[in-house]
GUBABA-96718 format. One record per residue (C-alpha): x, y, z; residue number from 1. Coordinates in steps of 0.1 Angstrom, whole numbers. Layout:
[[X,Y,Z],NUM]
...
***
This chain:
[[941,1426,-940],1]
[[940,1389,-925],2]
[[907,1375,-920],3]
[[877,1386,-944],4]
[[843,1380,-945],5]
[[848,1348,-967],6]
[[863,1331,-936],7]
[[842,1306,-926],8]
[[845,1313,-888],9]
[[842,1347,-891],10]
[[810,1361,-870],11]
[[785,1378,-886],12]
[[783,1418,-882],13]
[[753,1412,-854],14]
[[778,1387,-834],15]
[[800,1414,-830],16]
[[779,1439,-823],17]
[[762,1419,-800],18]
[[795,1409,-782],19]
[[802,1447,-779],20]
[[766,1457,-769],21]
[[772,1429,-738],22]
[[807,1445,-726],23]
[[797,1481,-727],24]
[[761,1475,-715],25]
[[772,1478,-673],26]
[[794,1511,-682],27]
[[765,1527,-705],28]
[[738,1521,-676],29]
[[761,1535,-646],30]
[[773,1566,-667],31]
[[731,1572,-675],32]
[[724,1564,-636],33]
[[747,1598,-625],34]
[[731,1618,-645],35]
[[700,1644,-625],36]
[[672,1623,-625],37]
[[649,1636,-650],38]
[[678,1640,-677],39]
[[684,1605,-670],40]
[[647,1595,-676],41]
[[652,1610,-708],42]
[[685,1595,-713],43]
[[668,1560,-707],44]
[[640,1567,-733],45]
[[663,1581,-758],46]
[[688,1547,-756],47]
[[657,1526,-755],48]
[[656,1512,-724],49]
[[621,1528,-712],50]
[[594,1545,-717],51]
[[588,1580,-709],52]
[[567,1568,-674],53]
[[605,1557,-669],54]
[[590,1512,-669],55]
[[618,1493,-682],56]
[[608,1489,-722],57]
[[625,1450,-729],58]
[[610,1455,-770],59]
[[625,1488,-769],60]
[[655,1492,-797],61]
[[687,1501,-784],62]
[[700,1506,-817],63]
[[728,1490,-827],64]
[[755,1500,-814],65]
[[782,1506,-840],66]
[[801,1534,-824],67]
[[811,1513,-794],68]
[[816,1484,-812],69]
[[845,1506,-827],70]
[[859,1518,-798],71]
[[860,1484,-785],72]
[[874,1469,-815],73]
[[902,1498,-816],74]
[[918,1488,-788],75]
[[918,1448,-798],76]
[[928,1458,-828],77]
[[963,1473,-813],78]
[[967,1441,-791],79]
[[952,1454,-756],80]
[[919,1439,-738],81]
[[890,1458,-754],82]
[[884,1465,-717],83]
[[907,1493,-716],84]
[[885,1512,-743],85]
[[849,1508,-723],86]
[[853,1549,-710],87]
[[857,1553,-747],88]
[[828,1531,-762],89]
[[805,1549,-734],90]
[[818,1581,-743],91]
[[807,1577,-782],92]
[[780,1562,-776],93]
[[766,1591,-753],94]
[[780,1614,-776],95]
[[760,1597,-806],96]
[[722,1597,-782],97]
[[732,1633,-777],98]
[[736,1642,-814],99]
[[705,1622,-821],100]
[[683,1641,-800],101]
[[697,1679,-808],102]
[[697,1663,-845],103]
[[657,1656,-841],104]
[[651,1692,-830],105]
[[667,1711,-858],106]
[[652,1687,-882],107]
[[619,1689,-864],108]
[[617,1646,-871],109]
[[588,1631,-848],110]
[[603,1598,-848],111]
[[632,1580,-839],112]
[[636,1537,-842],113]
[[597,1539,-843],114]
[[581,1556,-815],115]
[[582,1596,-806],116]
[[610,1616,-806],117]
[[623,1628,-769],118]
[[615,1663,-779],119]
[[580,1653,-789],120]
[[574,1628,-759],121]
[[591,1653,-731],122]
[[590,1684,-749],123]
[[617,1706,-770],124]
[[634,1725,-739],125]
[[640,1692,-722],126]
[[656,1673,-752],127]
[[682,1700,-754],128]
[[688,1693,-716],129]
[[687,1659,-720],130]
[[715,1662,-749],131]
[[736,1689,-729],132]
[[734,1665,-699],133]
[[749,1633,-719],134]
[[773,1656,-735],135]
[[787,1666,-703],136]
[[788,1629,-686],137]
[[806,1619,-716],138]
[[835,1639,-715],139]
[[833,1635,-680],140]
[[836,1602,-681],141]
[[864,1601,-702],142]
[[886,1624,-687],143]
[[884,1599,-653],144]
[[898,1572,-671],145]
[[925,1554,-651],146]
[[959,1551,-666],147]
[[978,1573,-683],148]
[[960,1583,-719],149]
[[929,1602,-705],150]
[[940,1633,-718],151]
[[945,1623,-754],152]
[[916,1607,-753],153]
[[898,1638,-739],154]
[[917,1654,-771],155]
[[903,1628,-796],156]
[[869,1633,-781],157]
[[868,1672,-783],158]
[[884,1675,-819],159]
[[855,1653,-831],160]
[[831,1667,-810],161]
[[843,1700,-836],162]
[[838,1682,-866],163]
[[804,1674,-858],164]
[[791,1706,-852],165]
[[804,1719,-881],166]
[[793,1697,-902],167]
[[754,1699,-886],168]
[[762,1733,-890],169]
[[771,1727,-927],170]
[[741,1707,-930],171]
[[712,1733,-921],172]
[[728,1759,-938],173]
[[729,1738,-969],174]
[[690,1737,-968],175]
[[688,1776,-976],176]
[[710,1773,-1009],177]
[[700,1767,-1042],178]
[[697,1734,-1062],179]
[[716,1753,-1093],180]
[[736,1776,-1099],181]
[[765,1792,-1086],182]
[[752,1790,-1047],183]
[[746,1752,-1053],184]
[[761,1724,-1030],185]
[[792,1708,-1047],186]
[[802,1674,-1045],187]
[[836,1680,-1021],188]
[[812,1706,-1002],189]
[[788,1677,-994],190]
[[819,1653,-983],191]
[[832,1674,-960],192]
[[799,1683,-942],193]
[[790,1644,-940],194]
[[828,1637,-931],195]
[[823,1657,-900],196]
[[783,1653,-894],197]
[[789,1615,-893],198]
[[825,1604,-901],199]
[[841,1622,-878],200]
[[827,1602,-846],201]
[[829,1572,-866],202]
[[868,1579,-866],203]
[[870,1584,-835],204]
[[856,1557,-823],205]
[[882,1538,-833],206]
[[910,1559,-827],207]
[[895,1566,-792],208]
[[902,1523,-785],209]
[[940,1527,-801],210]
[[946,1557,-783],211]
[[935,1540,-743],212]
[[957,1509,-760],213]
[[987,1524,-761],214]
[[989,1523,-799],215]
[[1017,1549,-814],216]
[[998,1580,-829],217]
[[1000,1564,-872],218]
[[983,1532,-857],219]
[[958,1559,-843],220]
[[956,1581,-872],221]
[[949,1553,-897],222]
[[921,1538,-876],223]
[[902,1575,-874],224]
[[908,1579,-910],225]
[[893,1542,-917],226]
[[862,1548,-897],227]
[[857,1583,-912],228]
[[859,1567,-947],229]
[[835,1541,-933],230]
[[813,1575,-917],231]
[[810,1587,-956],232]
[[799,1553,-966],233]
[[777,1547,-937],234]
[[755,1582,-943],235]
[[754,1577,-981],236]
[[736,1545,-969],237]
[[715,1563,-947],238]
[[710,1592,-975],239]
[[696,1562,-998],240]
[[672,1552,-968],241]
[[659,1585,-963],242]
[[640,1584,-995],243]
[[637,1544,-1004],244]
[[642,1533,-965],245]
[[609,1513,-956],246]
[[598,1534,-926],247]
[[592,1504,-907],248]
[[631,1494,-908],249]
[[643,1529,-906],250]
[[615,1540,-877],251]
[[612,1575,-897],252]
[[591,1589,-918],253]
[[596,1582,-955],254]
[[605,1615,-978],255]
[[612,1633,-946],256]
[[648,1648,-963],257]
[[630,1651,-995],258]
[[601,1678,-976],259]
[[628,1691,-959],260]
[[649,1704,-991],261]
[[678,1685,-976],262]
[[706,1683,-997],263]
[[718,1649,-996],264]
[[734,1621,-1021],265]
[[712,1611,-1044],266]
[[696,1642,-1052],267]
[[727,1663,-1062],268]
[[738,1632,-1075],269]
[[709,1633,-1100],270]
[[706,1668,-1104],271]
[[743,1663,-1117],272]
[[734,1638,-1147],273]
[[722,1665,-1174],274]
[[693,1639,-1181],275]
[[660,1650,-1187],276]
[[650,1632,-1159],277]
[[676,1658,-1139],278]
[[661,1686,-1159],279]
[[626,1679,-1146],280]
[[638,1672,-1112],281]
[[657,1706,-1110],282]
[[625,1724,-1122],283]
[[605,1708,-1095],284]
[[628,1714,-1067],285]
[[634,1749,-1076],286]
[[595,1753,-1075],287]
[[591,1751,-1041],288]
[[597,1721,-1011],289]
[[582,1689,-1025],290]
[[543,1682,-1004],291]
[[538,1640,-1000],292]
[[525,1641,-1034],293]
[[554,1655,-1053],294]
[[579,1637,-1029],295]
[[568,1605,-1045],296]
[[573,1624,-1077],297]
[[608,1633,-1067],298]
[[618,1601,-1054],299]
[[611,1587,-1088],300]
[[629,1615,-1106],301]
[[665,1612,-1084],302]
[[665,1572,-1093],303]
[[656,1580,-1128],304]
[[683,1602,-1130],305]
[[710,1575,-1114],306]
[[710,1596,-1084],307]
[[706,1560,-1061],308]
[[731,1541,-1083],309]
[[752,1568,-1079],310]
[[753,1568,-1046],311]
[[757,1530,-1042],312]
[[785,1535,-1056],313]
[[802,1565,-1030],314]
[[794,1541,-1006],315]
[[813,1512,-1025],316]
[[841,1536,-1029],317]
[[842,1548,-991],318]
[[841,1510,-979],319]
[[865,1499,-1000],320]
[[890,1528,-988],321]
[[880,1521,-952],322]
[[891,1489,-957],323]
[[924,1495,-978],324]
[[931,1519,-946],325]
[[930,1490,-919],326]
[[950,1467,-948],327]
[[979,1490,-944],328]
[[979,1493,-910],329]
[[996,1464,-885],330]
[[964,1450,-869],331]
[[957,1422,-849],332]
[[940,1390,-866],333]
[[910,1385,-850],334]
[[901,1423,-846],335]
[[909,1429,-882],336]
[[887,1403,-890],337]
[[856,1415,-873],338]
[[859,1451,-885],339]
[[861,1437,-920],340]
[[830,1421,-908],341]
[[818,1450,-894],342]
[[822,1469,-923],343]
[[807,1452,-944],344]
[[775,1444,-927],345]
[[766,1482,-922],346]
[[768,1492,-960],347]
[[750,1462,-971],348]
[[719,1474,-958],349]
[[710,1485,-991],350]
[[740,1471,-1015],351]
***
């Protein structure tokens, strides 16, 4: 792929965010601004931009911004103005603040980027609102894109918006199996459910900036199969950080997946290993859901075990095919360049 990370004008992963964040921002706030006016208080909150008296919050975090990043990058990528792909970076990007706050209801987390959840500051009926109401605008938004590739975009949009809920779906009903035996999570089992929880928007993202630039649909299939690989990568990061993740990075609670009896990465990673670390860990876990005293206990186990080296490596293995994606593909220089970037800036969070 022309143009890595060694280049020595190459921006750094926050540039480009940063860049994105900037073209997107005007887009993002008039999509919020249609929404009823108490969803969009919410809304605001949720994308950290007030607080819940509805003051503009300059500290708040916005998070970063990845999935419109993508979308923006998708369409450079092909060789069109990344402005042609703003309905798409809003569209993701209210699609992700939606998932996020039906995603803190099921998993009953009080926190989100360090301050309360919306279902904890506005209360649980109106978070669900507040999603619904984001969910809505975004396809909305995206089917009133001028020019002729609304509707396959409105396709893009939907399929993923499938993927995701089957792999939340997937998710909780993981919780309620076993940690052994022959109800227990497999490895391809937990792929797929994280391929669709979290790759699947990922891909689309990208694919959603090829498909408003007019790329032909392998250009657009190879960039949504490149940002799902990079969606695998991307939540075994974020599997790691939910039991080593300082709490004041992550703004959640540490061992939160651990109390939970989530099912994630490391843990069946470990379990995996046959070690007697693994052995004690299966006992433990099969006891009952680890209190903040065992979690500690657990945490200590699944590294033990090579259930965090482990998963280092999926994430290795799930950047590196990202990237080998975009290498076979005909991309633009500079585009190719800062997704390579990109990449590589969200897995090193903990490489």
């Amino acid at each position: 792929m022309p143009g890595t990370v060694e280049d020595v004008d190459a921006p750094s992963a926050s540039d480009v965010l940063r860049r994105c964040r900037e073209l997107v921002r005007p887009a993002l706030v008039d999509a919020v601004g249609r929404l009823h006016p108490w969803t969009g208080e919410m809304a605001a909150y949720a994308l950290g931009w007030s607080d819940t008296a509805g003051t503009p919050e300059p500290g708040g975090s916005e998070g970063k911004g990845v999935r419109q990043a993508l979308a923006l990058l998708g369409a450079e990528a092909v060789g069109a103005d990344a402005a042609c792909a703003v309905p798409g970076a809003v569209a993701v990007e209210l699609v992700h603040t939606f998932s996020l706050l039906h995603d803190d209801v099921m998993d009953a987390d009080a926190l989100r980027r360090r301050r309360p959840a919306v279902w904890k500051a506005y209360g649980t009926g109106p978070a669900v609102l507040a999603g619904d109401a984001l969910l809505a605008r975004a396809v909305t938004g995206l089917a009133g894109t001028p020019g002729d590739h609304a509707a396959a975009a409105v396709r893009r949009l939907c399929d993923a918006l499938n993927d995701l809920v089957a792999g939340q779906a997937e998710d909780l009903r993981f919780e309620h199996r076993p940690w052994d035996g022959p109800g227990a999570v497999g490895p391809e089992e937990y792929r797929s459910m994280a391929e669709g929880k979290t790759g699947a928007l990922l891909g689309c993202a990208l694919a959603l900036g090829a498909v408003l630039g007019g790329a032909p649909e392998p250009t657009v299939a190879a960039l949504d199969r490149a940002g799902r690989h990079l969606g695998l990568a991307f939540q075994a990061v974020d599997d790691i950080l939910g039991i080593w993740g300082d709490p004041a990075t992550t703004g959640k609670p540490v061992h939160a997946d651990l109390r939970r009896g989530k099912k994630t990465h490391p843990v069946l990673a470990a379990l995996a290993g046959g070690s007697r670390a693994a052995r004690e860990l299966g006992t433990l876990l099969a006891s009952s859901r680890p209190t903040d005293g065992a979690a500690e206990r657990v945490a200590s186990l699944v590294e033990e075990a090579g259930g965090r080296a482990a998963t280092r490596g999926e994430a290795r293995r799930h950047l590196d095919a990202a990237r080998d994606a975009l290498r076979a593909t005909p991309l633009t220089r500079t585009a190719a360049r800062e997704l390579d970037v990109l990449f590589a800036g969200l897995a090193d969070r903990v490489m």
